[in-house]
Each structure stands twice: as structure tokens, then as C-alpha cells.
N, CA, C and O atoms as a Tinker XYZ file with bonds, in Angstrom:
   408  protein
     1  N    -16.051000    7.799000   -7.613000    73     2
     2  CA   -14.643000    7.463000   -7.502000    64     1     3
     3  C    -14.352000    6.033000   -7.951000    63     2     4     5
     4  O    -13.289000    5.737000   -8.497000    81     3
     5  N    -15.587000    4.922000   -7.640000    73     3     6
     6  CA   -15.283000    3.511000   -8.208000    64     5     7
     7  C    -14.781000    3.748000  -10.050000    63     6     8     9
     8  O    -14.038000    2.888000  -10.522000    81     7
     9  N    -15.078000    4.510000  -10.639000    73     7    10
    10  CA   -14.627000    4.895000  -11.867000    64     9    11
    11  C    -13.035000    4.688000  -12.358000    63    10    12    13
    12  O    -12.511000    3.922000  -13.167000    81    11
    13  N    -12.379000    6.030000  -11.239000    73    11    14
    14  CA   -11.150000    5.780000  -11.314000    64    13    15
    15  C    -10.403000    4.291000  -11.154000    63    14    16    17
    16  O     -9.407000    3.869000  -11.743000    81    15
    17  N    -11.103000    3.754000  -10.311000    73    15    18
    18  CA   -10.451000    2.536000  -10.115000    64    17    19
    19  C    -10.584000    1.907000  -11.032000    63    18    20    21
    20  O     -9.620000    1.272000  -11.462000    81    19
    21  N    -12.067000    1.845000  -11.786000    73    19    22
    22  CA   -11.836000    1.377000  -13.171000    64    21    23
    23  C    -11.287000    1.791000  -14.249000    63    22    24    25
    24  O    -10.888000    0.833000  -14.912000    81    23
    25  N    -11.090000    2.760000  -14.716000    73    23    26
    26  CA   -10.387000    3.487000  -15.386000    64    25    27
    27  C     -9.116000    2.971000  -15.658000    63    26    28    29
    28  O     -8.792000    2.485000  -16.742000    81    27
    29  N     -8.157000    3.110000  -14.351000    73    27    30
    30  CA    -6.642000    3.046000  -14.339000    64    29    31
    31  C     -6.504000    1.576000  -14.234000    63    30    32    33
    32  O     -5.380000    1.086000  -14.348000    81    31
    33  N     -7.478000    0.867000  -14.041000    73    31    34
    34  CA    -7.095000   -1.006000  -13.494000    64    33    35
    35  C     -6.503000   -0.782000  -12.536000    63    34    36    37
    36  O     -5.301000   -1.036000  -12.452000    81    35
    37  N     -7.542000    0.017000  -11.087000    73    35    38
    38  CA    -6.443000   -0.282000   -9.591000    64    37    39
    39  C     -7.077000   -0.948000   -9.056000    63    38    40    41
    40  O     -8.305000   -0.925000   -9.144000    81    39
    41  N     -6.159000   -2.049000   -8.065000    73    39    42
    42  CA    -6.731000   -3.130000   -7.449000    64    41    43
    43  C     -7.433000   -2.233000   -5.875000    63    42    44    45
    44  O     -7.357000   -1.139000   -5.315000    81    43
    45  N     -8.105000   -3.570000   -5.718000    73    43    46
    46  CA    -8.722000   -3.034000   -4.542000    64    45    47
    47  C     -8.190000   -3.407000   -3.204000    63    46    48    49
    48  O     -8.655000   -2.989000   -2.143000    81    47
    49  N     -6.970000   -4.395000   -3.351000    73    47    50
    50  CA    -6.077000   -4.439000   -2.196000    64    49    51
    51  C     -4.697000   -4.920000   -3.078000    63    50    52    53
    52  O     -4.500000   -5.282000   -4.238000    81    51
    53  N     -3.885000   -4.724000   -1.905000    73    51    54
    54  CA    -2.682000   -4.944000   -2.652000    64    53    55
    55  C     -1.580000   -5.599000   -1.605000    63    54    56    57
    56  O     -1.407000   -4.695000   -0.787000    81    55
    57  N     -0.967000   -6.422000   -1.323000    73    55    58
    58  CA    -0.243000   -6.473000   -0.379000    64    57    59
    59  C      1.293000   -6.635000   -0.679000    63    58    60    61
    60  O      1.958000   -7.355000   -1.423000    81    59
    61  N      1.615000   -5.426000    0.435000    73    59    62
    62  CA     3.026000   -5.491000    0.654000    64    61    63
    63  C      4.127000   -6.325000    1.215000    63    62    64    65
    64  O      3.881000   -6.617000    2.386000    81    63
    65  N      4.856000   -6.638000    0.935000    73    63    66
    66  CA     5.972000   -7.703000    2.168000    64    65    67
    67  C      6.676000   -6.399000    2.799000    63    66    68    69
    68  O      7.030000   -5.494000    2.044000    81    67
    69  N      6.837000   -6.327000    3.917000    73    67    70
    70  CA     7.680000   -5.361000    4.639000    64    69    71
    71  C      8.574000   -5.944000    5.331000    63    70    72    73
    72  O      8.347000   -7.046000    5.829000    81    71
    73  N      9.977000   -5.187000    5.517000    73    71    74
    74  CA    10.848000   -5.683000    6.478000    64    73    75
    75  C     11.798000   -4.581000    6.757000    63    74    76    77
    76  O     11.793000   -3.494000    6.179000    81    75
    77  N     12.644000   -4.964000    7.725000    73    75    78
    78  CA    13.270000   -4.119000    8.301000    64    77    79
    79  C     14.776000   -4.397000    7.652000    63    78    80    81
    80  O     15.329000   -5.496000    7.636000    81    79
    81  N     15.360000   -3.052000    7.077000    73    79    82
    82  CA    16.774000   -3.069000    6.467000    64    81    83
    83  C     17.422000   -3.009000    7.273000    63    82    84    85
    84  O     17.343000   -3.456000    8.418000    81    83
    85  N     18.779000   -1.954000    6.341000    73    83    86
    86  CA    19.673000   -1.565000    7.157000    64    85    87
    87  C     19.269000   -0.424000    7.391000    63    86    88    89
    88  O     18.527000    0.179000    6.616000    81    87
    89  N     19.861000    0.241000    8.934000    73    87    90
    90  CA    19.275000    1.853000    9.501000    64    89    91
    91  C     17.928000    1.496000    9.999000    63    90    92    93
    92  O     17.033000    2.325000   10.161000    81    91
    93  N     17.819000    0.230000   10.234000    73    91    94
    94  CA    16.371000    0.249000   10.504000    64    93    95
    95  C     15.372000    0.962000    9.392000    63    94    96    97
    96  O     14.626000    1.793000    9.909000    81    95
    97  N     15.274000    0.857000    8.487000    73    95    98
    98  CA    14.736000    1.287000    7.234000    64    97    99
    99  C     13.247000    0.234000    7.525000    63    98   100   101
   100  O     13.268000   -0.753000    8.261000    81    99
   101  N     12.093000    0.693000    6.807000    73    99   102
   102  CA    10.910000   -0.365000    6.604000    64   101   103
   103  C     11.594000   -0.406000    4.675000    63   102   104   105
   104  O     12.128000    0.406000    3.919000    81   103
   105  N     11.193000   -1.734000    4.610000    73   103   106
   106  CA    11.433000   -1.742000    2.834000    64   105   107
   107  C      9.965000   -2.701000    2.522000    63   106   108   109
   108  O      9.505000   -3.747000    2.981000    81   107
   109  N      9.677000   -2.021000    1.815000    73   107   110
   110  CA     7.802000   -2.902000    1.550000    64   109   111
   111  C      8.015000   -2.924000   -0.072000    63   110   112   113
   112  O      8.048000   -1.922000   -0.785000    81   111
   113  N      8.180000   -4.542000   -0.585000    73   111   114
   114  CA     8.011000   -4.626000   -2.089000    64   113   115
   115  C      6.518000   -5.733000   -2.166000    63   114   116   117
   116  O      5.980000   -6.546000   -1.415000    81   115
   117  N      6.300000   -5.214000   -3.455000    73   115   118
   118  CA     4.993000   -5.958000   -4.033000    64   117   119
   119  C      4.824000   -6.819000   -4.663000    63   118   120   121
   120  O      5.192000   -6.410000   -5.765000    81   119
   121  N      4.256000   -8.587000   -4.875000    73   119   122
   122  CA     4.568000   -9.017000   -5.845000    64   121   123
   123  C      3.615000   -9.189000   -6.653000    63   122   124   125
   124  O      3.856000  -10.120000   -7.421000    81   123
   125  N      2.227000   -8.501000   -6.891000    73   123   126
   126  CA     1.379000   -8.470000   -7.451000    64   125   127
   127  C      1.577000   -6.978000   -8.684000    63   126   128   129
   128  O      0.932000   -6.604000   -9.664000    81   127
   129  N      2.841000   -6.466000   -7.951000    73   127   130
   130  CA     3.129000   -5.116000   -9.358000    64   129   131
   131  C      4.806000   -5.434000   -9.449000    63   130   132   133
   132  O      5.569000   -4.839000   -8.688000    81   131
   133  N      5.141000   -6.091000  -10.109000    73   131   134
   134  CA     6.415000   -6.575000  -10.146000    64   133   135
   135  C      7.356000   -5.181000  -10.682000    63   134   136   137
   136  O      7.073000   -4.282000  -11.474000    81   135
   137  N      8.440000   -5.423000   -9.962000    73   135   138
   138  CA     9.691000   -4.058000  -10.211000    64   137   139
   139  C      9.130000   -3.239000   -9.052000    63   138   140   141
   140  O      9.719000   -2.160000   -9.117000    81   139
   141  N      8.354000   -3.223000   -8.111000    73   139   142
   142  CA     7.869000   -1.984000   -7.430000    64   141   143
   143  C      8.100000   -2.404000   -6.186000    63   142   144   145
   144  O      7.698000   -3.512000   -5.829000    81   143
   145  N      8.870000   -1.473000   -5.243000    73   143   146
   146  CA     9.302000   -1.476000   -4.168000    64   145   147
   147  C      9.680000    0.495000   -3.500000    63   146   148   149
   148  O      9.838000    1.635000   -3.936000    81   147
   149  N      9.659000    0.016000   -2.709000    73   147   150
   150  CA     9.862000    1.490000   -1.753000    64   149   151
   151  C     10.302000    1.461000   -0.112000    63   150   152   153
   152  O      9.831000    0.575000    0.601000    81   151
   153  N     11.047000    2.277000    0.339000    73   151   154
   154  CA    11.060000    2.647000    1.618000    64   153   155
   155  C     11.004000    3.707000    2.479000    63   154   156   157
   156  O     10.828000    4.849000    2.055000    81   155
   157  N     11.188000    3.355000    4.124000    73   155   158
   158  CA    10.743000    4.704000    5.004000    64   157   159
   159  C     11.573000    4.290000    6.082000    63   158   160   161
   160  O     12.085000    3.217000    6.401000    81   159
   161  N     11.559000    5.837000    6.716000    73   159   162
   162  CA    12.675000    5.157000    7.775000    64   161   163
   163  C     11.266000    5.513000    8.719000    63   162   164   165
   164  O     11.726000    5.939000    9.779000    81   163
   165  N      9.914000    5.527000    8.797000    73   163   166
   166  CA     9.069000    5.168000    9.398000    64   165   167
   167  C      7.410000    4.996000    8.908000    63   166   168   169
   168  O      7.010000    5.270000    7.777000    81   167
   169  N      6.591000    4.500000    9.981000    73   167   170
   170  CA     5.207000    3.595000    9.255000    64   169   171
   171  C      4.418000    5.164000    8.490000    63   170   172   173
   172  O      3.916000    5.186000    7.367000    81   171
   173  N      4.477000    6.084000    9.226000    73   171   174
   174  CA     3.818000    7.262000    8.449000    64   173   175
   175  C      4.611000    7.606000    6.934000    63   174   176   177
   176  O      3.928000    7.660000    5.911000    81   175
   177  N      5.611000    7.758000    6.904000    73   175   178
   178  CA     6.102000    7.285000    5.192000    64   177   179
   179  C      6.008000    7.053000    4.646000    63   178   180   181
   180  O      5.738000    7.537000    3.548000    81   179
   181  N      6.272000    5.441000    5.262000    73   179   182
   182  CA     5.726000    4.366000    4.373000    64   181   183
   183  C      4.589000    4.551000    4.069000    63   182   184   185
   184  O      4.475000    4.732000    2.856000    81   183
   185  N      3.364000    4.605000    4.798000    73   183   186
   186  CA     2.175000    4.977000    4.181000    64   185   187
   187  C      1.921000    5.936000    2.833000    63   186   188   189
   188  O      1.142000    5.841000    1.884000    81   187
   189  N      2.887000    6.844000    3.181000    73   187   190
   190  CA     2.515000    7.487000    1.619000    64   189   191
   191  C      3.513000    7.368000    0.552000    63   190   192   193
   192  O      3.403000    7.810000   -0.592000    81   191
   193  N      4.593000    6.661000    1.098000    73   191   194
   194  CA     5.391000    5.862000   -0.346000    64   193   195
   195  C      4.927000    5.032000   -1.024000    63   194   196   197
   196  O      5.156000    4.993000   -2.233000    81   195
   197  N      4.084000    4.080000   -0.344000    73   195   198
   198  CA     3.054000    2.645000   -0.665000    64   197   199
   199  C      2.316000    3.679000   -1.893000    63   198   200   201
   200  O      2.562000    3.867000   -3.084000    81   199
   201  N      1.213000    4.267000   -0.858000    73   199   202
   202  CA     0.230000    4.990000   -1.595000    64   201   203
   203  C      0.605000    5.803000   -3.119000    63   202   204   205
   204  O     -0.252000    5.923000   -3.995000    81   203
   205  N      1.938000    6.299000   -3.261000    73   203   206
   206  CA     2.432000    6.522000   -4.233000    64   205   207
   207  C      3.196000    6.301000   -5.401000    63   206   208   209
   208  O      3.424000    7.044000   -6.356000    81   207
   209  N      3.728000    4.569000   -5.030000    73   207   210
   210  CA     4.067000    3.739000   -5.477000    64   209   211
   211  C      3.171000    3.623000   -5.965000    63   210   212   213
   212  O      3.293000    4.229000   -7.030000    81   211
   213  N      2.012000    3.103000   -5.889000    73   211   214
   214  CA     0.837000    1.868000   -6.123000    64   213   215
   215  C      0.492000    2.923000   -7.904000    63   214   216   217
   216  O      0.719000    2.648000   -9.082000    81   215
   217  N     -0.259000    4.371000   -7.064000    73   215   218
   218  CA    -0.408000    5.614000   -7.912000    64   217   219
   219  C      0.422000    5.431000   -9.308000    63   218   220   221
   220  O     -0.213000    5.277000  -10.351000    81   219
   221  N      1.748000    5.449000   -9.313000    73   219   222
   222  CA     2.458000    5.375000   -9.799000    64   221   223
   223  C      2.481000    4.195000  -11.240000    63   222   224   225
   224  O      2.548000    4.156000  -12.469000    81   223
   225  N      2.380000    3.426000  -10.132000    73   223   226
   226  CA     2.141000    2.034000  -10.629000    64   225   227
   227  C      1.710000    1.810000  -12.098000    63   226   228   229
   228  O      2.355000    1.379000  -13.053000    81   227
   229  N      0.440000    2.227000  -11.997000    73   227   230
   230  CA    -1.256000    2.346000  -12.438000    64   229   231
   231  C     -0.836000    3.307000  -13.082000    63   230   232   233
   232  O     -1.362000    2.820000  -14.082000    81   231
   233  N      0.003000    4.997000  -13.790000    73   231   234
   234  CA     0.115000    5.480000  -14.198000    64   233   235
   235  C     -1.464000    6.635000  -13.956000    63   234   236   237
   236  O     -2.050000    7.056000  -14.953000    81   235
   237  N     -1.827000    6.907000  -12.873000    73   235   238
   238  CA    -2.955000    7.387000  -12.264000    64   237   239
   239  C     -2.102000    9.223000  -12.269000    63   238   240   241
   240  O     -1.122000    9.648000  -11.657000    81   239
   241  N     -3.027000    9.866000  -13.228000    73   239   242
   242  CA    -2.518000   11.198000  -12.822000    64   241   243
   243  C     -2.698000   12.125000  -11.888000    63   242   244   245
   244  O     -3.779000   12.235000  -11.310000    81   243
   245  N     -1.773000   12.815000  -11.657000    73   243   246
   246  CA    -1.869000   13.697000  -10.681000    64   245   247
   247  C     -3.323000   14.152000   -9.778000    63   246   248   249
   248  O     -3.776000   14.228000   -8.636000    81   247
   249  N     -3.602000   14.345000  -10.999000    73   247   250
   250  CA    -5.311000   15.346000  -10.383000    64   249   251
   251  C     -6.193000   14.537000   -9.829000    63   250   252   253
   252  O     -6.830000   15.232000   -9.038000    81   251
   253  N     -6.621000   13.346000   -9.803000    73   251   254
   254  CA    -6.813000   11.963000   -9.132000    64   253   255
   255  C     -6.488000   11.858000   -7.969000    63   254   256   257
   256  O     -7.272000   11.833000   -7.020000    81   255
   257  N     -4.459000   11.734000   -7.875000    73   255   258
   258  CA    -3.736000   11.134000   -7.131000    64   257   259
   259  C     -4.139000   11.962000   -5.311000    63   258   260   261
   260  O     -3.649000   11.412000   -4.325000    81   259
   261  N     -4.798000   12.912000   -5.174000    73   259   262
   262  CA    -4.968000   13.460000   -4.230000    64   261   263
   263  C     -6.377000   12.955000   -3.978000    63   262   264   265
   264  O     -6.792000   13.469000   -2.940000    81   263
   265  N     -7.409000   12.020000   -4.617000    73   263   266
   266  CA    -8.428000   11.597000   -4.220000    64   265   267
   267  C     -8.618000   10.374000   -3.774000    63   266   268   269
   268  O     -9.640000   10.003000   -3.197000    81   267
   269  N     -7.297000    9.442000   -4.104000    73   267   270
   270  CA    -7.410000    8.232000   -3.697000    64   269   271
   271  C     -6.125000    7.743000   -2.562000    63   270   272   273
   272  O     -4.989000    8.085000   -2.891000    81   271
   273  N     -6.241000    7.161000   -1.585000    73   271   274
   274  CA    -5.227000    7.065000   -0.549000    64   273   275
   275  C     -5.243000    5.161000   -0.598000    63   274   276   277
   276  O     -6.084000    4.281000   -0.410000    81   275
   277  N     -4.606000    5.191000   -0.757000    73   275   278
   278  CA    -4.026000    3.003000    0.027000    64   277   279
   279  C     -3.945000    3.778000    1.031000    63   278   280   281
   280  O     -3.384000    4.862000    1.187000    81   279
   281  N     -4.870000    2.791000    2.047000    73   279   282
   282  CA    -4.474000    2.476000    3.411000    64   281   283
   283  C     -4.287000    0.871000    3.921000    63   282   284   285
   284  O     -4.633000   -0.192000    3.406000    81   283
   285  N     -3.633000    1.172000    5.075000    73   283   286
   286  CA    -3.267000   -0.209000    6.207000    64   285   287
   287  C     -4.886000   -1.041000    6.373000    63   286   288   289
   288  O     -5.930000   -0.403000    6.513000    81   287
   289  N     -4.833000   -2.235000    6.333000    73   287   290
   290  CA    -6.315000   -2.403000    6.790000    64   289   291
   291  C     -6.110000   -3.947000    7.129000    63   290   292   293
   292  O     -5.309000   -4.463000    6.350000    81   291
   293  N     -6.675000   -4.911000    8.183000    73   291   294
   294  CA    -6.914000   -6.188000    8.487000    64   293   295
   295  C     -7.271000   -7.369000    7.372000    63   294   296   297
   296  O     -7.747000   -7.161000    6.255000    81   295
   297  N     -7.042000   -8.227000    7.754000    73   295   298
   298  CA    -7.546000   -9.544000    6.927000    64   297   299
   299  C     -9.394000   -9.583000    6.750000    63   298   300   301
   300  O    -10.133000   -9.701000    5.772000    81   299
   301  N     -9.590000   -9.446000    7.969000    73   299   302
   302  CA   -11.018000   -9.717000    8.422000    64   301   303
   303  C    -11.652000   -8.809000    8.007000    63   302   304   305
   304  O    -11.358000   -7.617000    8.085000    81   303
   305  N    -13.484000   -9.742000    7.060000    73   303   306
   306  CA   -14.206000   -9.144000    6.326000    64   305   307
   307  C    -14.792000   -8.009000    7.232000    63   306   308   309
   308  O    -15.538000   -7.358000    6.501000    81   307
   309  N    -14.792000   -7.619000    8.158000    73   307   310
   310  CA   -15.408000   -6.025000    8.895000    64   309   311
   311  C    -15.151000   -5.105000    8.412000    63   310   312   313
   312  O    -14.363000   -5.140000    7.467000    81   311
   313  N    -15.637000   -4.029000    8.798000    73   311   314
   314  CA   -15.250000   -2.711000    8.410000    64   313   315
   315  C    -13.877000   -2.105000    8.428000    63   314   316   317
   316  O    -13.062000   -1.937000    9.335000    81   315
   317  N    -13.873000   -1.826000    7.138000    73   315   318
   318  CA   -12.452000   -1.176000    7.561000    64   317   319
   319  C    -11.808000   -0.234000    8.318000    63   318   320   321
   320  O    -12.135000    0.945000    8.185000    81   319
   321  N    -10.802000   -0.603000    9.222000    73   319   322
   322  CA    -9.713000   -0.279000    9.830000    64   321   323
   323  C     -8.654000   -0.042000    9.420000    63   322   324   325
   324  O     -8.143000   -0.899000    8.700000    81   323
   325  N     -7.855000    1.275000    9.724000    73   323   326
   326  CA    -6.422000    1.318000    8.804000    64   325   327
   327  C     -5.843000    0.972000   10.111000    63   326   328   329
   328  O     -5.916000    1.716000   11.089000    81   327
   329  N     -5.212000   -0.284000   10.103000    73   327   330
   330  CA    -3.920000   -0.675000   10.776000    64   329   331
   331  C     -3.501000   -2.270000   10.138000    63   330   332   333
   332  O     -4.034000   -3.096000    9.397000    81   331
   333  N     -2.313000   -2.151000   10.854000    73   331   334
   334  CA    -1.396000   -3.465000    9.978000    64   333   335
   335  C     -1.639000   -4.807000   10.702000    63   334   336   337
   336  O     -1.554000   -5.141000   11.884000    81   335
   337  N     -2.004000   -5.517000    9.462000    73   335   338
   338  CA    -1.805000   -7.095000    9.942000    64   337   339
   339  C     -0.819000   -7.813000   10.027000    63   338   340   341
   340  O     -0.195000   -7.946000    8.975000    81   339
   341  N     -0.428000   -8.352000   10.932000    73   339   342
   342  CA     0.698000   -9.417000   10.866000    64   341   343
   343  C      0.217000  -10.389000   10.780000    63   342   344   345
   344  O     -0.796000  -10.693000   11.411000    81   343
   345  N      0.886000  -11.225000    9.878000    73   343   346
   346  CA     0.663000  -12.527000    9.110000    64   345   347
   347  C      1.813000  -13.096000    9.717000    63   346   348   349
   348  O      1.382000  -14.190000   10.082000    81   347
   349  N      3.092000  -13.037000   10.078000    73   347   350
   350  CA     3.782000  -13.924000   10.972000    64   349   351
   351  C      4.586000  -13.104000   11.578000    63   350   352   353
   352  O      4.505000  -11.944000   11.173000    81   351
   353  N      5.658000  -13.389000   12.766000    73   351   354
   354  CA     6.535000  -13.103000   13.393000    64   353   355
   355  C      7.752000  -12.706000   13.429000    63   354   356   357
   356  O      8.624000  -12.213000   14.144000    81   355
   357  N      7.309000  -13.407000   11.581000    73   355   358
   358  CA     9.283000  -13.579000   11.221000    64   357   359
   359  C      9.615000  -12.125000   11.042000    63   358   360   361
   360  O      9.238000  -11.081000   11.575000    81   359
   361  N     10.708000  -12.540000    9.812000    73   359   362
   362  CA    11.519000  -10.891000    9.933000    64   361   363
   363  C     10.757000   -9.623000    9.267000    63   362   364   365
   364  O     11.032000   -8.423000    9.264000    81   363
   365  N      9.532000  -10.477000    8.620000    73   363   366
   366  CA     9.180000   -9.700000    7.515000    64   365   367
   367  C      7.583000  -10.060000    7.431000    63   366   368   369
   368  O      7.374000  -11.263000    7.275000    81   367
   369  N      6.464000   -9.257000    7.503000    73   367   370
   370  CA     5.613000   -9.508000    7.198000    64   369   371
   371  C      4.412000   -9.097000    5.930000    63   370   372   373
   372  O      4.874000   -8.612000    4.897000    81   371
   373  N      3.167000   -9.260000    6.011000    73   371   374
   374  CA     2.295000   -8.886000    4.870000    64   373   375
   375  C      1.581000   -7.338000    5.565000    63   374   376   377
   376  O      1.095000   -7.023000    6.651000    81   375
   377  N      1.785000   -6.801000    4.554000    73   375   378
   378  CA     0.647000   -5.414000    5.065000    64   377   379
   379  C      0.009000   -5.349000    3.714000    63   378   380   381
   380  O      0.516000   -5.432000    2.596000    81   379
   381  N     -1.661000   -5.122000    4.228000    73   379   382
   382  CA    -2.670000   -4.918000    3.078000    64   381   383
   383  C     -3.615000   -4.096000    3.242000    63   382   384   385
   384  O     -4.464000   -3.964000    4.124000    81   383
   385  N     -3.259000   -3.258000    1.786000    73   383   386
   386  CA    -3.718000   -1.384000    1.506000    64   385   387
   387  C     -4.733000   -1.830000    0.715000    63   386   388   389
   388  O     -4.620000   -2.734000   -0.114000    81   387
   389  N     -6.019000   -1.029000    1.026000    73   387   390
   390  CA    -7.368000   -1.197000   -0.055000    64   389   391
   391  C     -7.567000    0.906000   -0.131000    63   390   392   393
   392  O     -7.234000    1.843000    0.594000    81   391
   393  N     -8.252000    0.745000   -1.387000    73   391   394
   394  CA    -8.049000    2.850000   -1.457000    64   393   395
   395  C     -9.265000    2.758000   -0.713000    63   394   396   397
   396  O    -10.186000    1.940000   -0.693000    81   395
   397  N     -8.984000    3.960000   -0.026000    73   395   398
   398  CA   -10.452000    4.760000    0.101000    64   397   399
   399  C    -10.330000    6.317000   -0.672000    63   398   400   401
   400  O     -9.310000    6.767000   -1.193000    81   399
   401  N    -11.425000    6.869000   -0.601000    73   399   402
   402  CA   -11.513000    8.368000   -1.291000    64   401   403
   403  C    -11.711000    9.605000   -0.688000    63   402   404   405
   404  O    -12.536000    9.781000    0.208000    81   403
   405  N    -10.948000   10.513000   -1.166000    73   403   406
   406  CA   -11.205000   11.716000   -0.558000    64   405   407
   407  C    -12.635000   12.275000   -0.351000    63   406   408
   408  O    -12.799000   13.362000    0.203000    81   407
């Protein structure tokens, strides 16, 4: 699967800015893939809007796109964990997706 990643040029993390709209919306844009943004009106959504954004992104086809997932994962070099880091308090923070494989 490290292939695909080489293949398409996908990064191995990516981080989102997230914040809260209007409707209480999550809105997570990227500035490492410029023009690319998405939302959810919750974190399970978002998870696979990110994940399909990113897909997207990268122009990664279909038949792939079901082998590779962005997930949520910590700052800290340990093992990965899918859950979200907060980087500050404010209105809006960093969340950072690395793929794993089906």
C-alpha cells in the first residue's frame, strides 16, 4: 500500500483547521492543499469528508479509495491513535489525519 502513497504524492499527515460555523456545522480547511475545504454537521462525517477530500485531492481513483482511510491521530511520536488533538482553545483548532490501510 506504501506504493499508492507513492504513486498519487499522498502525504503522510495532513492537517486540518476546524471550526465551528453556522448550525453548528464543523468546517475543516487545509492549507497544505490549497482550495480544499469541507464540512459536517458531525465528527463521524467529518471523518469521511476529510478522508475524501484529501482522496480527491491527490486525484486517487476509486478502486484505491476504499483502501486508504485519513484518520484523527495525536501530535506525539507513539503509536497511533485515531483521536483529535487540540492545539488550542480558541475557536478553531488543528486536527491531524495520517492514512492507514485497509
Amino acid at each position: 500500500m506504501a506504493n499508492i502513497l507513492k504513486k498519487y504524492h499522498l502525504p503522510k499527515k495532513v492537517t486540518a483547521r476546524v471550526k465551528r460555523i453556522k448550525n453548528n456545522f464543523l468546517l475543516a480547511e487545509f492549507s497544505e492543499l490549497p482550495g480544499a475545504s469541507t464540512q459536517a454537521k458531525d465528527w463521524q462525517e467529518l471523518d469521511q469528508n476529510v478522508n475524501e477530500i484529501i482522496l480527491a485531492y491527490f486525484d486517487v481513483p476509486p478502486r484505491y479509495a476504499n483502501k486508504i482511510f485519513y484518520k484523527r491521530c495525536p501530535l506525539a511520536k507513539k503509536k497511533f491513535t485515531p483521536k483529535v488533538t487540540i492545539i488550542s482553545q480558541k475557536e478553531s483548532f488543528n486536527l491531524f489525519v495520517t492514512p492507514s490501510f485497509a
